[in-house]
N, C-alpha and C positions, 0 to 999 in steps of 0.2 A: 527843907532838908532833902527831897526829893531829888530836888534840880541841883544841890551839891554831890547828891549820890550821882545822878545819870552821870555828871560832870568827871567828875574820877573815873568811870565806867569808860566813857567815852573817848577818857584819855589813857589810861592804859591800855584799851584793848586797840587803838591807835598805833602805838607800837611796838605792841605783840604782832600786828600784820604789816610793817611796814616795808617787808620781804616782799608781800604778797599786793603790791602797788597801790594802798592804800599811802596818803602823803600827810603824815603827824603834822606837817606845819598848818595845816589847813585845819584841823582837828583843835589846836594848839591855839588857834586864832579864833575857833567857836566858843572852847570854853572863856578865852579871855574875855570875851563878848559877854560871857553869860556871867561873869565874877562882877563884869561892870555894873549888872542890873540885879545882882542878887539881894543887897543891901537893903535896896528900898522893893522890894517882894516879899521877905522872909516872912511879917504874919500873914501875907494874902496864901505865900505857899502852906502854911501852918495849916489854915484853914482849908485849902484845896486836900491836902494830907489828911486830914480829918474826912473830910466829905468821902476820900474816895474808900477810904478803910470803915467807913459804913457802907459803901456800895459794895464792897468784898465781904462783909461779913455778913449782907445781905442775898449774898450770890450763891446758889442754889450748892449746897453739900453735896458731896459723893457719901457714898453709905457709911463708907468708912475707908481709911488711905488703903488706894489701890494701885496697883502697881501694873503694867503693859508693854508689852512688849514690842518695838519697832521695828520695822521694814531691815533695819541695820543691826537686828538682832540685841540691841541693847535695850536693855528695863529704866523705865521713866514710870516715878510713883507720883498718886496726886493725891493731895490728903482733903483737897474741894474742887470742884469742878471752875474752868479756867475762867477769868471776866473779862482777860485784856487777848487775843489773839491776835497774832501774824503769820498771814499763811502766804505761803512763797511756792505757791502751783494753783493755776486756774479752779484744777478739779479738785482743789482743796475749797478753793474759796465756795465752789458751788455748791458743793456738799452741807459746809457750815452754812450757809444761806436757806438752803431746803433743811434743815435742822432750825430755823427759825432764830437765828443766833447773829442778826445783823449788828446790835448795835455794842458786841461784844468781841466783833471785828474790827482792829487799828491799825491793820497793814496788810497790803496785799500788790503785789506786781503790776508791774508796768503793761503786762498783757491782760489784766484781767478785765474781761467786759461785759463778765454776765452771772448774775439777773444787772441789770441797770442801774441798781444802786452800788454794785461794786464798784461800777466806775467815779462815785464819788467817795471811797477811801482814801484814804492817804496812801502815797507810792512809795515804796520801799523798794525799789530796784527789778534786777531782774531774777529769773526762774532760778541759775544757777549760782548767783553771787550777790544776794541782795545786800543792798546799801548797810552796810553795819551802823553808820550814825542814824541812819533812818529807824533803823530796826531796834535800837535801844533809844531813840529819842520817845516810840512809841510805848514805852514801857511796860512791854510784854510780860506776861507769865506764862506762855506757850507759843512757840514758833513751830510749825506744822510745814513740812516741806517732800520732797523727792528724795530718793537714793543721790540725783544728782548736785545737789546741794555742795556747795564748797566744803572740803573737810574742815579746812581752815577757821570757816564761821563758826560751823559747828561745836569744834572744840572750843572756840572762843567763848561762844555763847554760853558752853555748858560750864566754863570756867568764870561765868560771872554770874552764871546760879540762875541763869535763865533757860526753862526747859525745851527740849528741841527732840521734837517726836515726828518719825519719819515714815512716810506709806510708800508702796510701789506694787498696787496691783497688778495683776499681769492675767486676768481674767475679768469676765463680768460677776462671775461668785465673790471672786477676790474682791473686786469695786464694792462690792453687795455687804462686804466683811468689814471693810473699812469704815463703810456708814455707819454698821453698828459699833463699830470700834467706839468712834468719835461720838457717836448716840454716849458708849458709857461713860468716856472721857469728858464731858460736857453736860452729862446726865439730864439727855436731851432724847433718854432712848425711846419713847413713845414712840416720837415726829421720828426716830431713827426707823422704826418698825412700819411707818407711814411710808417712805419713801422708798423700805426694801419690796415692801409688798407691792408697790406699781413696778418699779421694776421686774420682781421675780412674773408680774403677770404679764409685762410686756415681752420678755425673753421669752415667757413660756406661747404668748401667741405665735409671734416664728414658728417655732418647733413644731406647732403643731401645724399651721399652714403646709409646711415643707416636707411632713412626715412620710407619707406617700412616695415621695421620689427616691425612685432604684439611684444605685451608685451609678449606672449607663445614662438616668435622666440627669446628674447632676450636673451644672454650668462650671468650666472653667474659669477662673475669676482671676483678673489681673489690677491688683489696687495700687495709685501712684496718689501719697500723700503730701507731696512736697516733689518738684521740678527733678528726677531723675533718681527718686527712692521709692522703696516697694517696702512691704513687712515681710520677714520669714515666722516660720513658727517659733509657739514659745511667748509670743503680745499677745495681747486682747484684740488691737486689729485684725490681725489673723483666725481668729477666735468669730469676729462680727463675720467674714464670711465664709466660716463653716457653719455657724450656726443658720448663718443664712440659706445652706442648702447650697452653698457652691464649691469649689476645689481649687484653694491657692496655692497657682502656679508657683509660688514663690515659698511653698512649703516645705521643700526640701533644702533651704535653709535655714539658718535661725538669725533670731533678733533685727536691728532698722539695716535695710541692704542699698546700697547703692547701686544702679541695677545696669545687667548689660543689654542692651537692646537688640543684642543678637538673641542674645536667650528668649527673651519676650515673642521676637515673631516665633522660631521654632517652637514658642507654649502655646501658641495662638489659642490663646483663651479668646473665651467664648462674649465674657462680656468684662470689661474695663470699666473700671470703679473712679474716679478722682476726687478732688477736691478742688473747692471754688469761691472759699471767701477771701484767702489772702492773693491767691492767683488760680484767674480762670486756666486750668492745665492744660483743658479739649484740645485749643489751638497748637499750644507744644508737643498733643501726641499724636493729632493729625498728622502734621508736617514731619514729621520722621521718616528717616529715609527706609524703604520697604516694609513699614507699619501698615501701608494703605492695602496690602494683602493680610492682614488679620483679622481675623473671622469676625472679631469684637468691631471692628470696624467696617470692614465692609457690609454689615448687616446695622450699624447703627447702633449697638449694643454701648453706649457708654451713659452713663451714671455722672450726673455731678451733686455731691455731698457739700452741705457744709461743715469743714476741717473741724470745728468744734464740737458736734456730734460723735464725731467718731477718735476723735485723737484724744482729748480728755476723759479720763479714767472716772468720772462725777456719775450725778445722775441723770445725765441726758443721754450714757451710751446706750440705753435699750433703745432710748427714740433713733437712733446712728443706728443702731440693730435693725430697726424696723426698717428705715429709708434704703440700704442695702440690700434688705429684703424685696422690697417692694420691685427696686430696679431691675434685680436679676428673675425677679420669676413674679411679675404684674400681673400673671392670671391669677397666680395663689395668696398671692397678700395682696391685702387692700388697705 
């Protein structure tokens, strides 16, 4: 009964998006597939149906239906905490991983590569438009994603009664908020209260390393996360290096900036931030034409991070906090 459910599922919500370049004849040509083999399935499914509706009724209660609030301002109630998730952002998947919650994970992005075992999930597409047959073949009871999230899926999803619950921290508090969010959505808040607590001690070692420095000692900081983008204020990036004791140049704007490079040398910050696991930047911002007069440079002041540290909103950005830290002022943090 399962595999006839998904089966309608899959094919309606086919083309309810067919607007939106999803191609029903493809969809059309799954289920036919799957009517071929359902005949001689039906009591193996019977029994898989059974098996899993003890696994769910053995899946840890919430106190009682609770009801949460999402990133999109909409209320999503849970009357048990979730057994089947899909999560469509890195710093989602890493979250539920450090919440202890691996083998309650059945979808996760094509980007996702960390802890190690994420990368043996099943793939569900990408950040902003994951695979919808993907994502209801894995027969979720919670899809866990970004403000950026296609609207489209969204509505879809919630119109075939599959729950879709949205984060978008924009701080380290916020990050810190979320863990416990999904601690009580998951009623995993123990291990949720485990992972706020290293982080709140790992932000709070910055702060106090850097406490001391007058606003005259503080470093000007120019961070390049991606080939020709900066943060302005109002992210969490922005956020890692103020806490870090430094002053982004880039602060007098808001949200991800595409940057002009004349502005940059007239910031002549003092030390330049990058990122280095999908592309070494160094060489790109070496070679820039009158960059080799920037303070950050001609003193040697650059930083290479790696991008997952500090770009995912999880629980590795205090360690992204910390590596920031360390770059811009190595006498004070160790």
């Amino acid at each position: 009964m399962k595999k006839l459910t998904l089966m309608l599922l899959v094919l309606v919500f086919a083309f309810s998006l067919a607007a939106c370049g999803n191609n029903p004849s493809e969809v059309s040509e799954q289920v036919e597939q799957d009517q071929g083999t359902q005949s001689g399935t039906e009591s193996e499914e019977s029994k898989e149906e059974s098996e899993t509706n003890a696994e769910e009724t053995e899946g840890s209660q919430t106190d009682n239906a609770l009801t949460f609030t999402d990133a999109s301002g909409k209320e999503v109630s849970f009357e048990a905490a979730p057994v089947r998730i899909v999560s469509l952002a890195p710093s989602v998947t890493e979250i539920l991983f450090a919440l202890g919650l691996d083998e309650k994970i059945v979808g996760v992005t094509e980007f996702d590569d960390y802890p190690e075992a994420a990368t043996t999930k099943p793939k569900i597409g990408g950040i902003l438009d994951g695979n919808t047959e993907a994502i209801l073949a894995a027969e979720p009871d919670l899809v866990i994603g970004g403000l950026s999230l296609n609207e489209e899926i969204i509505r879809g999803l919630d119109e075939l009664g599959i729950k879709v619950f949205t984060v978008e921290p924009k701080s380290i508090d916020e990050v810190m908020e979320v863990v416990k969010l999904l601690g009580e959505i998951t009623n995993t808040k123990e291990q949720a209260e485990v992972v706020v607590v290293k982080m709140s001690e790992e932000k709070q070692k910055v702060i106090d390393a850097v406490s001391d420095l007058s606003e005259a000692d503080k470093k000007k900081v120019y961070l390049e996360f991606s080939e020709g983008w900066t943060v302005g204020s109002g992210e969490f990036m922005s956020e890692l290096i103020e806490l870090a004791g430094g002053i982004n140049v880039a602060a007098d704007q808001e949200g991800w900036i595409q940057i002009s490079e004349e502005k940059i040398i007239a910031d002549n910050p003092d030390s330049i931030i990058y990122t280095t696991k999908y592309m070494d930047l160094k060489p790109v911002i070496m070679e820039r034409n009158g960059w080799s007069e920037i303070t950050a440079i001609k003193e040697d002041q650059l930083i290479g991070v790696n991008d997952d540290l500090i770009s995912r909103p999880g629980p590795r950005i205090t360690q992204g906090l910390i590596e920031i830290a360390k770059g811009i002022y190595p006498e004070l943090v160790k």
